[in-house]
Each structure stands twice: as structure tokens, then as C-alpha cells.
Rosetta silent file (secondary structure, phi, psi, omega in degrees, C-alpha in Angstrom):
SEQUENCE: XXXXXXXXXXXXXXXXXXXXXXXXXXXXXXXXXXXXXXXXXXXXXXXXXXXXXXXXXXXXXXXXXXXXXXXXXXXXXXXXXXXXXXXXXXXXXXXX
SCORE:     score description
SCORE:     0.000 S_00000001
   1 L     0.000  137.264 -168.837    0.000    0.000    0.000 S_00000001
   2 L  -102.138  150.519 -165.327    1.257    2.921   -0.747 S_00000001
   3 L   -63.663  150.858  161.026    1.260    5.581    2.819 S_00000001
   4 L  -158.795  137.655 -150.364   -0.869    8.750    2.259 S_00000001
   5 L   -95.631  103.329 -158.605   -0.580   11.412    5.062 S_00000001
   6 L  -149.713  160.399  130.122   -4.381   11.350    5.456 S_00000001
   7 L   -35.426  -50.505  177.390   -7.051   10.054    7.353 S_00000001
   8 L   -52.816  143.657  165.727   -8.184    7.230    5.623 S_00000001
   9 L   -58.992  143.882 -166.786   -7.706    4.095    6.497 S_00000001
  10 L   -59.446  -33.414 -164.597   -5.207    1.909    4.631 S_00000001
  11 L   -71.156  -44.929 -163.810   -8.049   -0.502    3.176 S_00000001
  12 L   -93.486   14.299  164.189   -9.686    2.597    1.496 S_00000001
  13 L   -87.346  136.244  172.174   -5.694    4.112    0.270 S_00000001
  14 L   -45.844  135.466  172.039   -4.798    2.976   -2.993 S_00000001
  15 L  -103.337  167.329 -164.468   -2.587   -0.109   -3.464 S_00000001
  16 L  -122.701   91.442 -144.762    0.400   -0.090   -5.373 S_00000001
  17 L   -89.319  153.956  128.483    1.426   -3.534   -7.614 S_00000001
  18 L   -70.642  -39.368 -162.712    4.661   -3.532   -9.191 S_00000001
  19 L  -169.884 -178.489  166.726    3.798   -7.288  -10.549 S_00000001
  20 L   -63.435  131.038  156.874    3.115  -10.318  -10.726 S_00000001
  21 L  -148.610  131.307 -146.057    3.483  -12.622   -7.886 S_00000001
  22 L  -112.708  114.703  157.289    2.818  -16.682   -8.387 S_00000001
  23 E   -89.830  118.259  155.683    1.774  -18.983   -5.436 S_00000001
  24 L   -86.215  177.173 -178.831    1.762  -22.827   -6.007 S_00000001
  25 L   -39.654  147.525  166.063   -0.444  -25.059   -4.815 S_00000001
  26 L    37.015   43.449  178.396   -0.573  -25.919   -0.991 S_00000001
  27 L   -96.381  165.040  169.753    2.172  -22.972   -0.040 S_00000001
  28 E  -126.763  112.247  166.638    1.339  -21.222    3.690 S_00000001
  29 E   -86.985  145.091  178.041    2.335  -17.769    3.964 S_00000001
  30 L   -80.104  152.173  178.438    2.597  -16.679    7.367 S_00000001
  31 L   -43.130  152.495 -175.944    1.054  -13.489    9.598 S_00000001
  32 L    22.697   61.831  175.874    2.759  -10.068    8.121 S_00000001
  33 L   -87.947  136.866 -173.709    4.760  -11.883    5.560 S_00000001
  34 E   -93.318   96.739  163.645    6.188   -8.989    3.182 S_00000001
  35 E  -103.205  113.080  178.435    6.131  -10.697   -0.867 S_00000001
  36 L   -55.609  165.667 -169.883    7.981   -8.092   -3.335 S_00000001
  37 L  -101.338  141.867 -159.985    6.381   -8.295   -6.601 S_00000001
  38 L    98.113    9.112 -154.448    8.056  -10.514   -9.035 S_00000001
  39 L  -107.802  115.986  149.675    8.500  -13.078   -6.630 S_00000001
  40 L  -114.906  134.230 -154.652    7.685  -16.844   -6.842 S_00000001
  41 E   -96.059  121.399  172.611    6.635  -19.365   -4.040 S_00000001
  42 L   -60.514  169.292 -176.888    6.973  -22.907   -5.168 S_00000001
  43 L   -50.225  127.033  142.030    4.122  -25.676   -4.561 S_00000001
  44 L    94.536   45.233  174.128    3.725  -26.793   -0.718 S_00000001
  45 L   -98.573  148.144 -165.494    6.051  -24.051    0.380 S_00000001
  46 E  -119.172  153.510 -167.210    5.845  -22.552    4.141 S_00000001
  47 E  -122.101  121.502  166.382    6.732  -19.053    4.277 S_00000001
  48 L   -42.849  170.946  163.901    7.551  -17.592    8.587 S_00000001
  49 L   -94.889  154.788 -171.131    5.709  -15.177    9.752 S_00000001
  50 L    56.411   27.071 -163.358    6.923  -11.781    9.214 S_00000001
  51 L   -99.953  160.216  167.652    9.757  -12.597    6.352 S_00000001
  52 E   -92.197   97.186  159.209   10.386  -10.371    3.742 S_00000001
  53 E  -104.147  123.667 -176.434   10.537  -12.465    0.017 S_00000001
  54 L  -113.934   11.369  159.167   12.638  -10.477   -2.011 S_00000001
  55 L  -118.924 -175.447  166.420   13.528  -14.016   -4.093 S_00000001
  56 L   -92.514  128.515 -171.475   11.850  -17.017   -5.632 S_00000001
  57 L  -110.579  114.077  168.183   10.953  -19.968   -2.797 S_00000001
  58 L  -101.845  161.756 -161.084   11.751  -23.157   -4.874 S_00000001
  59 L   -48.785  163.775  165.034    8.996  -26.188   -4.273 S_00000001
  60 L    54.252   70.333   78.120    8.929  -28.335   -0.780 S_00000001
  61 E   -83.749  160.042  156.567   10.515  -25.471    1.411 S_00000001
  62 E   -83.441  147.642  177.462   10.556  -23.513    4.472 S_00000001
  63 E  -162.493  160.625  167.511   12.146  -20.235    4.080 S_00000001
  64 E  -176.280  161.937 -178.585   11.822  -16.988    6.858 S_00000001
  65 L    86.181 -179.331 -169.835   13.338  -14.025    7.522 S_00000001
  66 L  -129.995   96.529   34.181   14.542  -10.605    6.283 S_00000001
  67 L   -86.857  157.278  152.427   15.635  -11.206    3.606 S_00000001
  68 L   -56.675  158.308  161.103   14.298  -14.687    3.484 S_00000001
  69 E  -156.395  147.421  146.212   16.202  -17.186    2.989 S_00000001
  70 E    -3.397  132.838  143.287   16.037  -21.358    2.741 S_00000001
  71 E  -134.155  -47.833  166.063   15.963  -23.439    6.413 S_00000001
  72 E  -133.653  166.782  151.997   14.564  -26.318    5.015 S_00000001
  73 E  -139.382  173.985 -159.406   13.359  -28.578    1.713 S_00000001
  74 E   -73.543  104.593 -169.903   11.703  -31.303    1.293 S_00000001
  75 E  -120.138  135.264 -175.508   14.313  -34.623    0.129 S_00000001
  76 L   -90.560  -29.517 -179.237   12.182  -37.004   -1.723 S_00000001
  77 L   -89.632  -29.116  137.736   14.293  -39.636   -2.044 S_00000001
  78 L   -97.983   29.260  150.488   14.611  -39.874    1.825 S_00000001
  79 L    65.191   52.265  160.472   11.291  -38.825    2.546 S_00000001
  80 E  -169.214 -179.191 -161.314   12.032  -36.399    5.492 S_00000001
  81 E  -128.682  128.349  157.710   12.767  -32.128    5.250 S_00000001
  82 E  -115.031  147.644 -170.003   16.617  -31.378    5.571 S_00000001
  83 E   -63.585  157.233  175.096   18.127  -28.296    7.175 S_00000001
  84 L  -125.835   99.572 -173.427   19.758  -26.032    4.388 S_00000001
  85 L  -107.571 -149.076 -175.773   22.875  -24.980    5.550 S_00000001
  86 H   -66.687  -56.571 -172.927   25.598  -22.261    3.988 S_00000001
  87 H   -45.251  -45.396  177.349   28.327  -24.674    3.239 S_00000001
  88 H   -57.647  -48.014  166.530   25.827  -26.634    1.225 S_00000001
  89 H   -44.971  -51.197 -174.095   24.644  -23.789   -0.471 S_00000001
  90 H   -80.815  -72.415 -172.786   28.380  -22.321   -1.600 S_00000001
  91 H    -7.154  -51.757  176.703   29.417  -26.241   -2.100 S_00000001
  92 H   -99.571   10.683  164.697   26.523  -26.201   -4.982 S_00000001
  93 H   -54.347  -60.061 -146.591   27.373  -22.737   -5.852 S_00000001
  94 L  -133.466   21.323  164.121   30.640  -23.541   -6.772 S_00000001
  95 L    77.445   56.804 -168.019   30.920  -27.185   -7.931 S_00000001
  96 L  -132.680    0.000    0.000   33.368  -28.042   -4.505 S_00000001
């Protein structure tokens, strides 16, 4: 929404869209979750409460905070959600 130094109440102030932004199927965003425009949340993804997504949420994760980022996804092949930590992240960054 964009702020207007007014009375009105923010439901009757004009909102302001940049974009698009695409929810799959069976994601949960959480109370006061911020999603920038442009942004997409993969299928069954849980979003904290009160994160900021200023990226794309790939399918089968958890993600919070500000900025968000990954805590867990979803491993299919052993059937159980794994923590996502940094080393793993630069590891598939950077081929190691």
C-alpha cells in the first residue's frame, strides 16, 4: 500500500502492484509476511511469519526471515525435510 498522510484508512488508500506474484499449490504464507512483486513461491512451500521475500521460494521449502532465505526442503528420495545450511549452499554454488 502505498502511505498517504491522510485520514483514511489503509483498506480505502490505494494499493500499489509492481507485478506479478505466483503462489503454487498448498504454499502457507505466514502473519505479516512482506512478498515483493516478481516473486515466486513454489508448490507446498511454508513461508515464517513476518519474512520479507525479495527471491523465488523453490517447491517443498521452508524459508523466513529478512531477507528470506532457505531453512529447510523437502528430500524425496529420503522422505524427510533437511536443514539447508551455507556450506551446502556455496558447495553447490561452486561445484566443490
Amino acid at each position: 500500500y502505498m502511505w498517504v498522510l491522510n485520514t483514511y484508512p489503509i483498506i480505502r488508500q490505494p494499493m500499489i502492484s509492481q507485478g506479478e506474484i505466483a503462489l503454487g499449490d498448498g504454499c502457507w504464507i505466514g502473519y505479516r509476511a512482506c512478498i515483493l512483486s516478481g516473486v515466486t513461491i513454489g508448490r507446498n512451500s511454508v513461508i515464517g511469519a513476518n519474512s520479507v521475500v525479495n527471491r523465488n521460494v523453490p517447491d517443498f521449502s521452508v524459508a523466513a526471515g529478512n531477507p528470506v532465505r532457505i531453512i529447510k526442503q523437502y528430500n524425496h528420495k529420503k522422505k524427510k525435510w533437511e536443514k539447508v545450511s551455507r556450506w551446502k549452499k556455496l558447495r553447490k554454488t561452486f561445484g566443490l
